[in-house]
mmCIF file as Biopython writes it, N, C-alpha, C and O atoms, coordinates in Angstrom:
data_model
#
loop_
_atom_site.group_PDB
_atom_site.id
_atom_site.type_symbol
_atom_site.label_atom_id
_atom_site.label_alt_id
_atom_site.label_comp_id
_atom_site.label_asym_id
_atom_site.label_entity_id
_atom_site.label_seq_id
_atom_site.pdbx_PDB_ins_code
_atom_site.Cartn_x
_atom_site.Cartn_y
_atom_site.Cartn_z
_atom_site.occupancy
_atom_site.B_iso_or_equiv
_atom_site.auth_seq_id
_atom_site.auth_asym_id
_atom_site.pdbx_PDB_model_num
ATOM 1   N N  . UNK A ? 1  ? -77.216 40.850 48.997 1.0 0.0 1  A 1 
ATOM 2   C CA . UNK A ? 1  ? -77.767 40.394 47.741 1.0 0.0 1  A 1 
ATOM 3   C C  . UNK A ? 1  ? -76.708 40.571 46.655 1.0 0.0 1  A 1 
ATOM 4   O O  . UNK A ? 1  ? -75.731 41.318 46.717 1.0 0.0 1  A 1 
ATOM 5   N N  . UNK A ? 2  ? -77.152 39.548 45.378 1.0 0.0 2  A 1 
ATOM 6   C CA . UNK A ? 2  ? -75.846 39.649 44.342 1.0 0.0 2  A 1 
ATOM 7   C C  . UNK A ? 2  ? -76.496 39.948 43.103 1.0 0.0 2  A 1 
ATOM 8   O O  . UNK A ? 2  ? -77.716 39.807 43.020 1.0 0.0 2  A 1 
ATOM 9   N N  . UNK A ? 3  ? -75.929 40.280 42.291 1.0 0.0 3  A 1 
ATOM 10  C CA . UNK A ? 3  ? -76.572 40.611 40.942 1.0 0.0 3  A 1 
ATOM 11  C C  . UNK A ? 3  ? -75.774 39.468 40.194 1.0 0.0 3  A 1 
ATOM 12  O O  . UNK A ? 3  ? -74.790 38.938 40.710 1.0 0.0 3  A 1 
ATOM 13  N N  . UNK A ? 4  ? -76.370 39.040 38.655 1.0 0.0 4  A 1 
ATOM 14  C CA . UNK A ? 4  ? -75.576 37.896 37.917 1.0 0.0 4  A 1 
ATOM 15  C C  . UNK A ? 4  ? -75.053 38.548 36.547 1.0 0.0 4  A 1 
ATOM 16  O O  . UNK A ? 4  ? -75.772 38.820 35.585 1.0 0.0 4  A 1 
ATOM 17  N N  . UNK A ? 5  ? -73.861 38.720 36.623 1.0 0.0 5  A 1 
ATOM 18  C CA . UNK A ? 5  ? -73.422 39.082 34.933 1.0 0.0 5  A 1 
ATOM 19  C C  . UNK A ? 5  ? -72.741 37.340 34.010 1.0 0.0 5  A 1 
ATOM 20  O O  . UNK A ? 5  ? -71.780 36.625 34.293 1.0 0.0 5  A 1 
ATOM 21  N N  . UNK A ? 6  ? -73.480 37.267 33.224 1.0 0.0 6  A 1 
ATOM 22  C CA . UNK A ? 6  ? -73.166 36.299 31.913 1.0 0.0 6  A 1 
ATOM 23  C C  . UNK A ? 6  ? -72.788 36.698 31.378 1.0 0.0 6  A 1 
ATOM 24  O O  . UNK A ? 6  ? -73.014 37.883 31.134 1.0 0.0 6  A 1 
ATOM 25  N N  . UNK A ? 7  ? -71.605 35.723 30.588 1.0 0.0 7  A 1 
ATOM 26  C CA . UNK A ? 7  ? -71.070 36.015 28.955 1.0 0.0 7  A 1 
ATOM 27  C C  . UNK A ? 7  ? -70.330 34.665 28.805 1.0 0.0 7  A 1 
ATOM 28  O O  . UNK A ? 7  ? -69.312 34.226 29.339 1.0 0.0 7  A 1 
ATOM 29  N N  . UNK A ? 8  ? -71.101 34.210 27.988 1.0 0.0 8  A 1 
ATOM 30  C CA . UNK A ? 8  ? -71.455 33.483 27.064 1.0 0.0 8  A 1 
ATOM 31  C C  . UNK A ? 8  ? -71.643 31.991 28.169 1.0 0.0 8  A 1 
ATOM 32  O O  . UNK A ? 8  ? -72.689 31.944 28.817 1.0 0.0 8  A 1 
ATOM 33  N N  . UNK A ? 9  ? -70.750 30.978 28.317 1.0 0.0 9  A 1 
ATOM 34  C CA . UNK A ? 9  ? -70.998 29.868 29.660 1.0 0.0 9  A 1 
ATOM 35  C C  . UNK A ? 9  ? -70.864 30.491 30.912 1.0 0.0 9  A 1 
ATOM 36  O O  . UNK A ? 9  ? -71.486 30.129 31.911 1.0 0.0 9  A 1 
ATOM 37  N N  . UNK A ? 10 ? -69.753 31.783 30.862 1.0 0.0 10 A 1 
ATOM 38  C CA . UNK A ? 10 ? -69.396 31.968 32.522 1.0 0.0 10 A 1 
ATOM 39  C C  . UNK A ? 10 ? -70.577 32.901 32.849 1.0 0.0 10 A 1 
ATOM 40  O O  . UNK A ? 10 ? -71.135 33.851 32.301 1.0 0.0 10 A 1 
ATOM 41  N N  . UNK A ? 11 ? -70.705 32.201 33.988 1.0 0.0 11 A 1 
ATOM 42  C CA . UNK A ? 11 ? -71.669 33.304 34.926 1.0 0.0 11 A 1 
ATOM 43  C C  . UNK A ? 11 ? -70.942 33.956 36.064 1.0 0.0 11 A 1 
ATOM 44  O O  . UNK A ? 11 ? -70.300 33.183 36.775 1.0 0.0 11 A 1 
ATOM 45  N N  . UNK A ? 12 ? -70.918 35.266 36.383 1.0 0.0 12 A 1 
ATOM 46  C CA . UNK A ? 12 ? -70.469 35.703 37.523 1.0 0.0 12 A 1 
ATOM 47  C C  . UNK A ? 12 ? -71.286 36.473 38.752 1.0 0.0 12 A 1 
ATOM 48  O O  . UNK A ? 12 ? -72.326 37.115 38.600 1.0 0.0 12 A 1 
ATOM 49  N N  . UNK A ? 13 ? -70.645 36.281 39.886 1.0 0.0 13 A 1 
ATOM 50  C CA . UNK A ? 13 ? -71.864 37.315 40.495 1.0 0.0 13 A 1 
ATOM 51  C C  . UNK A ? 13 ? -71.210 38.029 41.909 1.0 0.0 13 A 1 
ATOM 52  O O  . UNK A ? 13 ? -70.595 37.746 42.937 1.0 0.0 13 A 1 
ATOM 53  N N  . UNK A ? 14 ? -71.665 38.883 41.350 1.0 0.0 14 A 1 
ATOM 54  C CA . UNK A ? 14 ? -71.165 40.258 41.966 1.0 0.0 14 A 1 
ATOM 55  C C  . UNK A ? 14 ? -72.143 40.720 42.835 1.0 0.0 14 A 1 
ATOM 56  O O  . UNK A ? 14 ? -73.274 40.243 42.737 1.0 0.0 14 A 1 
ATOM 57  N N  . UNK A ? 15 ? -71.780 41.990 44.085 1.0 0.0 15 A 1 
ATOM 58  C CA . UNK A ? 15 ? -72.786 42.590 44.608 1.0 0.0 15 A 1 
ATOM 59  C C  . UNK A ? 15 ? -73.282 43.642 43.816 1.0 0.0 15 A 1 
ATOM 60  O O  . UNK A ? 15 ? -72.729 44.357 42.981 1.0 0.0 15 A 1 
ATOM 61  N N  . UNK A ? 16 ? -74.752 43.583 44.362 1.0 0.0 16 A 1 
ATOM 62  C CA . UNK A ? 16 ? -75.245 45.031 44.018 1.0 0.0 16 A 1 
ATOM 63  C C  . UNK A ? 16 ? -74.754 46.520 44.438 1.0 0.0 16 A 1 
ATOM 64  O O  . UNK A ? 16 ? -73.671 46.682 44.998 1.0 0.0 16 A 1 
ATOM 65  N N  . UNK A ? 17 ? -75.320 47.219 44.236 1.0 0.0 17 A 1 
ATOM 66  C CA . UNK A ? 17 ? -74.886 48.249 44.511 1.0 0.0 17 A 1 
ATOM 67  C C  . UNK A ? 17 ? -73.714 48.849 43.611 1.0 0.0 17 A 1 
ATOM 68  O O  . UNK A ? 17 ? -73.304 50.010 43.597 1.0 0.0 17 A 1 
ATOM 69  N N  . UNK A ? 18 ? -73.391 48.034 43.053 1.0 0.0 18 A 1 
ATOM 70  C CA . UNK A ? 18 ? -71.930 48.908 41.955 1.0 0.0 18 A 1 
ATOM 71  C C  . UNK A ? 18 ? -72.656 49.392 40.615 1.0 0.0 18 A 1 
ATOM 72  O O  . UNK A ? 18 ? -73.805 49.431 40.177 1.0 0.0 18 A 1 
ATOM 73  N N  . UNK A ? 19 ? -71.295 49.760 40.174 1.0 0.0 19 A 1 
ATOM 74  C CA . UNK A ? 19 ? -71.788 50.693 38.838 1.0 0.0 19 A 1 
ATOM 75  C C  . UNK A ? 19 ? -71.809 49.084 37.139 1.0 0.0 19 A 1 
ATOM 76  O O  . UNK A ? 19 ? -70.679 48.595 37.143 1.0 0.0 19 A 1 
ATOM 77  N N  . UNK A ? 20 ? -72.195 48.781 36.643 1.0 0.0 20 A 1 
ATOM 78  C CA . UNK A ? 20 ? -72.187 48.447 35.682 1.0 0.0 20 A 1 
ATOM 79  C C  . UNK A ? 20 ? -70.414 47.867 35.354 1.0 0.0 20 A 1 
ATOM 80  O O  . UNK A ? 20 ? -69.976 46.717 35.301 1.0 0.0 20 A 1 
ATOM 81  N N  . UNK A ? 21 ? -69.548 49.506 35.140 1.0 0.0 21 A 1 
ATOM 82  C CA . UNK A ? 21 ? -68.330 48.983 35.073 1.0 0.0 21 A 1 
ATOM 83  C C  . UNK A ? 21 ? -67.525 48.950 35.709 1.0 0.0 21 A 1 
ATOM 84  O O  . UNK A ? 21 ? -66.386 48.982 35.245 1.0 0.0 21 A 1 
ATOM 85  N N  . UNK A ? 22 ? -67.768 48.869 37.133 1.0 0.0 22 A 1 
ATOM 86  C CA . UNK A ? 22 ? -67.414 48.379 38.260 1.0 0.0 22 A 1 
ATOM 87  C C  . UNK A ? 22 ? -66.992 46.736 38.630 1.0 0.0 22 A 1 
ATOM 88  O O  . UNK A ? 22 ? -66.035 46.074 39.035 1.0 0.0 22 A 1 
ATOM 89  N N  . UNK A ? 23 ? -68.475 46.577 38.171 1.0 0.0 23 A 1 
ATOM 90  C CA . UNK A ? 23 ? -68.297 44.884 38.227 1.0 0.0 23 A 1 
ATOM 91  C C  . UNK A ? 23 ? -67.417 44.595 36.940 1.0 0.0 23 A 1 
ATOM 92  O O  . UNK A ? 23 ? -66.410 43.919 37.153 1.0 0.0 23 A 1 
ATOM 93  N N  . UNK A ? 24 ? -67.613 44.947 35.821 1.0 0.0 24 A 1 
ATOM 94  C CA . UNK A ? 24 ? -66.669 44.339 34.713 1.0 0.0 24 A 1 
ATOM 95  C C  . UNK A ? 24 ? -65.310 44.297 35.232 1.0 0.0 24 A 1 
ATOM 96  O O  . UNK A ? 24 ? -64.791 43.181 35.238 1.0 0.0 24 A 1 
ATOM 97  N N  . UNK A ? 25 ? -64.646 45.244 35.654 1.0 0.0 25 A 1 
ATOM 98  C CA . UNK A ? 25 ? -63.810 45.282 36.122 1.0 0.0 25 A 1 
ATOM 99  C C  . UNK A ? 25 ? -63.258 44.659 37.653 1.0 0.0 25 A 1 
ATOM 100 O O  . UNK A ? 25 ? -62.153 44.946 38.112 1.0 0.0 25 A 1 
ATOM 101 N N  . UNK A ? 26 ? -63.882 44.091 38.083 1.0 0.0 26 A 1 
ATOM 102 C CA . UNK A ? 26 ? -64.167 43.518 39.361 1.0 0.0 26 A 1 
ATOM 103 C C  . UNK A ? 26 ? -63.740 42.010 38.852 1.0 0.0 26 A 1 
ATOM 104 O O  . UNK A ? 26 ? -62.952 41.176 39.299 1.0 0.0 26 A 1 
ATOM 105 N N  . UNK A ? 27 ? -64.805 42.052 37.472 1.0 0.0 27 A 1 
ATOM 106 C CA . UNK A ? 27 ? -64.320 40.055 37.411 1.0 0.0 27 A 1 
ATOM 107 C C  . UNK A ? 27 ? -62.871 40.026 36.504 1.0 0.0 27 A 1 
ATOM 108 O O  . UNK A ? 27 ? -62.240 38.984 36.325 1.0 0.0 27 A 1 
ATOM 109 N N  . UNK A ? 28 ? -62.397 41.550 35.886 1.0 0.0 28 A 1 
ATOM 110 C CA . UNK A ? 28 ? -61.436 41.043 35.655 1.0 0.0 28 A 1 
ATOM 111 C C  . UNK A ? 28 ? -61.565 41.333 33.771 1.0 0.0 28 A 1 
ATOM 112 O O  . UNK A ? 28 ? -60.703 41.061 32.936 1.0 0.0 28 A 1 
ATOM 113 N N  . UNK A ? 29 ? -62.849 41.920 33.549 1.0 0.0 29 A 1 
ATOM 114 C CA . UNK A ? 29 ? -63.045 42.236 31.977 1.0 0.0 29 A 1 
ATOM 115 C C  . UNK A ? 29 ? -62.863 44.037 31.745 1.0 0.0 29 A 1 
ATOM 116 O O  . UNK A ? 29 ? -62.818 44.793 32.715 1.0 0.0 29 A 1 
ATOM 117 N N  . UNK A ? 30 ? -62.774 44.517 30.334 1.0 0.0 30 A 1 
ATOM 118 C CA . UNK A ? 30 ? -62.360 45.531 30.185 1.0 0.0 30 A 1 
ATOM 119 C C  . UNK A ? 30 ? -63.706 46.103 29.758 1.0 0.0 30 A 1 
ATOM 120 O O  . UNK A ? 30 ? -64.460 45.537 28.966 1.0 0.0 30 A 1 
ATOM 121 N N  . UNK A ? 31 ? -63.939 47.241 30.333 1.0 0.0 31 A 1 
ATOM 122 C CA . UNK A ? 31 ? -64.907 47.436 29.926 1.0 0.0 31 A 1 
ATOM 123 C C  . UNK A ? 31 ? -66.028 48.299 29.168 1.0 0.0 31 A 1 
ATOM 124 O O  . UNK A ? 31 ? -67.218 48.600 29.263 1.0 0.0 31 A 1 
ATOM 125 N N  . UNK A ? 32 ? -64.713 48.544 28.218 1.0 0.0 32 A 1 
ATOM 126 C CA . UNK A ? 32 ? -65.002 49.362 27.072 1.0 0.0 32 A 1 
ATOM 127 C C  . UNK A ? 32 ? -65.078 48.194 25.943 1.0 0.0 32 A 1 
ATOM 128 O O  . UNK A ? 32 ? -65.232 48.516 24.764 1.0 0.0 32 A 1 
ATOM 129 N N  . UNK A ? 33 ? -64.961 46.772 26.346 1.0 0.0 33 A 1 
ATOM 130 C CA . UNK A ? 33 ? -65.087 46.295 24.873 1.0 0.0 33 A 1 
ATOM 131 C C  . UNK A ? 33 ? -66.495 45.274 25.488 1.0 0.0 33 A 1 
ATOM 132 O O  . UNK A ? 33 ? -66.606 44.123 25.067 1.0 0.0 33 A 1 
ATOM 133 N N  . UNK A ? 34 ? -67.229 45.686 26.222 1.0 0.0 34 A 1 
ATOM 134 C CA . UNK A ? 34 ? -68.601 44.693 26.733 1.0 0.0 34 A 1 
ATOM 135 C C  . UNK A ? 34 ? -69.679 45.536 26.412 1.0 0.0 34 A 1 
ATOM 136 O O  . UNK A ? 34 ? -69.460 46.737 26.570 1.0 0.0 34 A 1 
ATOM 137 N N  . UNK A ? 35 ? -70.972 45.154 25.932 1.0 0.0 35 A 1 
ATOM 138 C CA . UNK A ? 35 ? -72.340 45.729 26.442 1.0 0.0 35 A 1 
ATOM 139 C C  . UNK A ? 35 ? -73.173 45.099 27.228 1.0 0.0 35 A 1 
ATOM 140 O O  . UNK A ? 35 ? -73.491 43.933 26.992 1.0 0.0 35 A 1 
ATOM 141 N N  . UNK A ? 36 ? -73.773 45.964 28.561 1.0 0.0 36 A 1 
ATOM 142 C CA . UNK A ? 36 ? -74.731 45.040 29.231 1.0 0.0 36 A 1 
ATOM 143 C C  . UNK A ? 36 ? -75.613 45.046 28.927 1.0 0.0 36 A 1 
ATOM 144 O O  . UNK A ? 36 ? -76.139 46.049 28.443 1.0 0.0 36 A 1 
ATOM 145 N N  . UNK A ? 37 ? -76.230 43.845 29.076 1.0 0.0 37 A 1 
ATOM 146 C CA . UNK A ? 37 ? -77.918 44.100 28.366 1.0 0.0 37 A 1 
ATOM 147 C C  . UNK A ? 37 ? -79.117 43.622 29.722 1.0 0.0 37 A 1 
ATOM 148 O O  . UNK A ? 37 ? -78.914 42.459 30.069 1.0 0.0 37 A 1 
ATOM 149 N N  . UNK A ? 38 ? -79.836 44.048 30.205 1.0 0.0 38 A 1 
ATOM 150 C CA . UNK A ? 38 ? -80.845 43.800 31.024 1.0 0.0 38 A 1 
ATOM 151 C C  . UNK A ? 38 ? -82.265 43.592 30.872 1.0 0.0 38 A 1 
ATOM 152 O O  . UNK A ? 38 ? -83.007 44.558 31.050 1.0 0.0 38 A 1 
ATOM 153 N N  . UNK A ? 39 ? -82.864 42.192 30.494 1.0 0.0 39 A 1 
ATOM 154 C CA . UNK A ? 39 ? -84.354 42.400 29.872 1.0 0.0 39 A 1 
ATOM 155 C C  . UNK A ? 39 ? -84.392 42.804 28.219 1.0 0.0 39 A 1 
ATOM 156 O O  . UNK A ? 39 ? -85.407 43.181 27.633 1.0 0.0 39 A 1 
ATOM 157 N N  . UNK A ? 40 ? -83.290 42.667 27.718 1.0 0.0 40 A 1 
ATOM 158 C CA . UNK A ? 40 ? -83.659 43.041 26.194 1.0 0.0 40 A 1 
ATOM 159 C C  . UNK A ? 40 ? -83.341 44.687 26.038 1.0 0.0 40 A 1 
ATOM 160 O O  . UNK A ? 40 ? -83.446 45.316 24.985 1.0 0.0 40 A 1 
ATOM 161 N N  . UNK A ? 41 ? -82.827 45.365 27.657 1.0 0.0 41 A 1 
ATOM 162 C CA . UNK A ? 41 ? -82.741 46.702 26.877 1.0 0.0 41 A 1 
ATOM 163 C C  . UNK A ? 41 ? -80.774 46.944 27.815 1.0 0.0 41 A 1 
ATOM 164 O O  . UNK A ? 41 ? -80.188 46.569 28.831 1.0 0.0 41 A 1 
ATOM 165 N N  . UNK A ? 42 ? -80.539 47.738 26.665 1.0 0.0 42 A 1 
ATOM 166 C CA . UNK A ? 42 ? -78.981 48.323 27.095 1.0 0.0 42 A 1 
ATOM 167 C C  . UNK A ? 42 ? -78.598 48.954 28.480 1.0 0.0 42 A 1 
ATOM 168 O O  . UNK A ? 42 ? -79.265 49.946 28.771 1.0 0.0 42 A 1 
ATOM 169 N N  . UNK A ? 43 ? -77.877 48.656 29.168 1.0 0.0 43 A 1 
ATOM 170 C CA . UNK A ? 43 ? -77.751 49.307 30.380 1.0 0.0 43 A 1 
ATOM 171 C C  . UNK A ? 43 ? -76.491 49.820 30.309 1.0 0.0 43 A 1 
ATOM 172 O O  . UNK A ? 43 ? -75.601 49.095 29.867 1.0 0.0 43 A 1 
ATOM 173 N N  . UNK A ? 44 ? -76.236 50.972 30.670 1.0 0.0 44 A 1 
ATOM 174 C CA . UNK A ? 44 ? -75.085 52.104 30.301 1.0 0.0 44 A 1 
ATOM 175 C C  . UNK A ? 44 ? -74.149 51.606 31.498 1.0 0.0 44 A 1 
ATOM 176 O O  . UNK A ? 44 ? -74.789 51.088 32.414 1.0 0.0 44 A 1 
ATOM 177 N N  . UNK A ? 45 ? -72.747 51.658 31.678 1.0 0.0 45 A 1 
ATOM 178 C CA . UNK A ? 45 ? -71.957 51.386 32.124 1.0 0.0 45 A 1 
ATOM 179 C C  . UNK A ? 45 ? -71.964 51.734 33.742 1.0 0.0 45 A 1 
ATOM 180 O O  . UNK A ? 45 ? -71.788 50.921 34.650 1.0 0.0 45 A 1 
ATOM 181 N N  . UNK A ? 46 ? -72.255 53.393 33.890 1.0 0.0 46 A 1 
ATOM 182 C CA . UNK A ? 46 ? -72.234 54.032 34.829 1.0 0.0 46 A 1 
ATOM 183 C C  . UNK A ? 46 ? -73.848 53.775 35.583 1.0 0.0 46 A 1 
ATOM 184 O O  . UNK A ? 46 ? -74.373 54.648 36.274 1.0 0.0 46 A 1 
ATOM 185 N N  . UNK A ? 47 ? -74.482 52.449 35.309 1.0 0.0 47 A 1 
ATOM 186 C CA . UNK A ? 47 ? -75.942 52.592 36.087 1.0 0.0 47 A 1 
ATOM 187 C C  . UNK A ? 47 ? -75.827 51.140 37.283 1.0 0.0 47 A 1 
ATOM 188 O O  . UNK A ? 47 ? -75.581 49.961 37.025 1.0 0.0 47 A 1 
ATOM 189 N N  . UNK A ? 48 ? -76.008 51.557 38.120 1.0 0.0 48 A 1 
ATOM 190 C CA . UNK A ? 48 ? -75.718 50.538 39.088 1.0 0.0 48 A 1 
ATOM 191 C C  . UNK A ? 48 ? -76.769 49.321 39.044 1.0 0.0 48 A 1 
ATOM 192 O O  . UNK A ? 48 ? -77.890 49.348 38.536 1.0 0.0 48 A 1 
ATOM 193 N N  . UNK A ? 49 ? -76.158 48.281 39.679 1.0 0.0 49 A 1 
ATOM 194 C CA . UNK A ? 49 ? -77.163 47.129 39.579 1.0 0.0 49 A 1 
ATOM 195 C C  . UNK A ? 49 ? -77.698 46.783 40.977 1.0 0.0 49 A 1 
ATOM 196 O O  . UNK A ? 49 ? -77.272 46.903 42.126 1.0 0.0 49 A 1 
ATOM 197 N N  . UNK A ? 50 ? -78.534 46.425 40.543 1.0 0.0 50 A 1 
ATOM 198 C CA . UNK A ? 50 ? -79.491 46.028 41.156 1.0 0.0 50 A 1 
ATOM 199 C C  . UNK A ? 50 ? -79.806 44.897 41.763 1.0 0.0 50 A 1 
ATOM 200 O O  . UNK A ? 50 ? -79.525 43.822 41.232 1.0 0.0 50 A 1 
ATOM 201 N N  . UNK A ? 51 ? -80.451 44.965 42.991 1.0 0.0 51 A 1 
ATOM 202 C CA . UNK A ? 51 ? -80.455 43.287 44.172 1.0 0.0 51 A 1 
ATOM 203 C C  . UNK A ? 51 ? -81.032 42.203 42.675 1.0 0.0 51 A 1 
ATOM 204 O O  . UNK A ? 51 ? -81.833 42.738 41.909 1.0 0.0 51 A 1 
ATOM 205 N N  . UNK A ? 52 ? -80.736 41.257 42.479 1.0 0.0 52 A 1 
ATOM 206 C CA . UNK A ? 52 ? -80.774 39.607 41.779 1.0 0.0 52 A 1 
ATOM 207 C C  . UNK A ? 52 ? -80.883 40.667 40.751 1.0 0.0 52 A 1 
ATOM 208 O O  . UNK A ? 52 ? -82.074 40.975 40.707 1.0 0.0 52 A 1 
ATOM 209 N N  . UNK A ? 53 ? -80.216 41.357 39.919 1.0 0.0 53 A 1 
ATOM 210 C CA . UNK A ? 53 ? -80.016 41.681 38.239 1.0 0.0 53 A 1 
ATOM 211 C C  . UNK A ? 53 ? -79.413 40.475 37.708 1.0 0.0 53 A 1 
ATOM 212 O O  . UNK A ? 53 ? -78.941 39.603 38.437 1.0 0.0 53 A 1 
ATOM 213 N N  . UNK A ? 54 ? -79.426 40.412 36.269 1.0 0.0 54 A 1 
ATOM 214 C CA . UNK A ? 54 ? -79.331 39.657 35.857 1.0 0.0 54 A 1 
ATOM 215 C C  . UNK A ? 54 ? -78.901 40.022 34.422 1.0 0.0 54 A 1 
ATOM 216 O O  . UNK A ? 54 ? -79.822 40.340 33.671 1.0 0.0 54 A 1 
ATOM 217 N N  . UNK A ? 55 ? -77.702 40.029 33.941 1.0 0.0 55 A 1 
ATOM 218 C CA . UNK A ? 55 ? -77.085 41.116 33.434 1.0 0.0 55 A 1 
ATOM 219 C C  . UNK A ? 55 ? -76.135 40.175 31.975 1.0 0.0 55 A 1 
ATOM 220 O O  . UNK A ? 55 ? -75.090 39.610 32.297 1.0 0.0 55 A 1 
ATOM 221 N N  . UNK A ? 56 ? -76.521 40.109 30.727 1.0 0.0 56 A 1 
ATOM 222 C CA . UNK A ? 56 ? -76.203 39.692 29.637 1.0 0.0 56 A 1 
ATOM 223 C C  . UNK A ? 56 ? -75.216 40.589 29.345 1.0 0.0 56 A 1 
ATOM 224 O O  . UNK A ? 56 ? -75.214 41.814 29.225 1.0 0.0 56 A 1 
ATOM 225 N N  . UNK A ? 57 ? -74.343 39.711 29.249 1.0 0.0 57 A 1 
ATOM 226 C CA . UNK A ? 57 ? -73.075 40.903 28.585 1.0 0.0 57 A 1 
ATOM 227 C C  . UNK A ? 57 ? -72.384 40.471 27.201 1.0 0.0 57 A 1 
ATOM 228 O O  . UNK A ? 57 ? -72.578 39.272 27.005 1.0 0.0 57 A 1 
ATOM 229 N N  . UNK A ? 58 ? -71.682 41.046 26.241 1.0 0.0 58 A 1 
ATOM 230 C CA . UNK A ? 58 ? -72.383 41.071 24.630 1.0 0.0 58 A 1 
ATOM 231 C C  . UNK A ? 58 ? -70.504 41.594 24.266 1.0 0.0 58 A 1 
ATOM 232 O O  . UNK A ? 58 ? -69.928 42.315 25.081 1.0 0.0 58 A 1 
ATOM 233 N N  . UNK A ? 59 ? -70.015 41.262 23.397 1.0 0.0 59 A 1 
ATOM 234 C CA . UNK A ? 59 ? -69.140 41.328 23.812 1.0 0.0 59 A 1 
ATOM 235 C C  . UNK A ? 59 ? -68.657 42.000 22.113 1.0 0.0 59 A 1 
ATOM 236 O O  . UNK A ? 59 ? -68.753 41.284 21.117 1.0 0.0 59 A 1 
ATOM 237 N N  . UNK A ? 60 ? -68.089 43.629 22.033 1.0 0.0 60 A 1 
ATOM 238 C CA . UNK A ? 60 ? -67.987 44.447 21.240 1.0 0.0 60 A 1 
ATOM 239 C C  . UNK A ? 60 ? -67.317 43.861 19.488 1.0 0.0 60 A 1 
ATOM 240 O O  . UNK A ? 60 ? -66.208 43.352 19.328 1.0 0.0 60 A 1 
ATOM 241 N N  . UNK A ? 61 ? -68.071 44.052 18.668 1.0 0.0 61 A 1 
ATOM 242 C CA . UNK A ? 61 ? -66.831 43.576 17.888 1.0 0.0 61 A 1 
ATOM 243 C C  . UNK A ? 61 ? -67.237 44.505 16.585 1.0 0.0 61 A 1 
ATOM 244 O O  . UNK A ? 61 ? -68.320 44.931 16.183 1.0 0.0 61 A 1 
ATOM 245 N N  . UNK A ? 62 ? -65.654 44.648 16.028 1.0 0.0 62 A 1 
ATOM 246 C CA . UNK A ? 62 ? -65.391 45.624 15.154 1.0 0.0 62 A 1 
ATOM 247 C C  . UNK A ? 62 ? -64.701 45.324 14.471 1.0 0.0 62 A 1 
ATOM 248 O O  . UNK A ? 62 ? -63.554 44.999 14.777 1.0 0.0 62 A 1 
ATOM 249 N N  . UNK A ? 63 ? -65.500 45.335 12.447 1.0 0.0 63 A 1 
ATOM 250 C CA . UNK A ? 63 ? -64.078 44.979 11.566 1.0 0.0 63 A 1 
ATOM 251 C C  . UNK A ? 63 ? -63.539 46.139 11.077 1.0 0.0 63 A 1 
ATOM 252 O O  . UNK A ? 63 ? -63.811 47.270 11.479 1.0 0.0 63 A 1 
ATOM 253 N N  . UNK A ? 64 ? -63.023 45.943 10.489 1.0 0.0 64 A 1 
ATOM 254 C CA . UNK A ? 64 ? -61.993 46.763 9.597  1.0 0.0 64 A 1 
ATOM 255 C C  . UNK A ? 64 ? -62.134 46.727 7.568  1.0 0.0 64 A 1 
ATOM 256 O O  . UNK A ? 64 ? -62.140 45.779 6.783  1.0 0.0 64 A 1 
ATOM 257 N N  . UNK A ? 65 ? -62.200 47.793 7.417  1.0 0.0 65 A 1 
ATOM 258 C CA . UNK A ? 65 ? -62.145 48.135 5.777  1.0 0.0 65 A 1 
ATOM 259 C C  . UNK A ? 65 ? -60.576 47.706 5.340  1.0 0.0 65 A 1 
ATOM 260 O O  . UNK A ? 65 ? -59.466 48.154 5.624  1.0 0.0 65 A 1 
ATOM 261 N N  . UNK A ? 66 ? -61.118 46.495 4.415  1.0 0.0 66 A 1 
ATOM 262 C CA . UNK A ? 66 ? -59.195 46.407 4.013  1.0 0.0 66 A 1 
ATOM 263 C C  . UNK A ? 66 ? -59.144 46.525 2.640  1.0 0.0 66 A 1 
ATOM 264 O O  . UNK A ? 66 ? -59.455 45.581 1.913  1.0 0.0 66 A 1 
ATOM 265 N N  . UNK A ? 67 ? -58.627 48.054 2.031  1.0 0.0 67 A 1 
ATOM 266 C CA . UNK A ? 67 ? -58.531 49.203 1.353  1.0 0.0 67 A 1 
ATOM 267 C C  . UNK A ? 67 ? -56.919 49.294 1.213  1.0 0.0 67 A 1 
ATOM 268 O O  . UNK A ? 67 ? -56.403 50.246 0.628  1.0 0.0 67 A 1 
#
């Protein structure tokens, strides 16, 4: 079985059984700058996925004070 991580058109899909940032890193993303989201709620990096998950990923962004 595979689990599905999205962001934004690409869909990817990975097996279950890994950790969250396992797969980020698997397709090739970093994955301190992603959040997964599952069902509307946050899924922490280190929580494995699950047979057909389906996994929104959100992608970090941070400005800057220009002082």
């Amino acid at each position: 079985m595979s689990a599905t991580l999205t962001y934004r058109d690409q869909t990817y899909e990975v097996e279950d059984g890994l950790t969250v940032k396992e797969a980020l890193i698997q397709i090739g993303l970093e994955p301190q700058l992603y959040l997964a989201v599952r069902k509307g709620e946050l899924v922490t990096e280190d929580k494995q996925l699950k047979p057909d998950d389906k996994i929104k990923l959100v992608a970090i962004v941070s400005g800057g004070n220009n002082q």
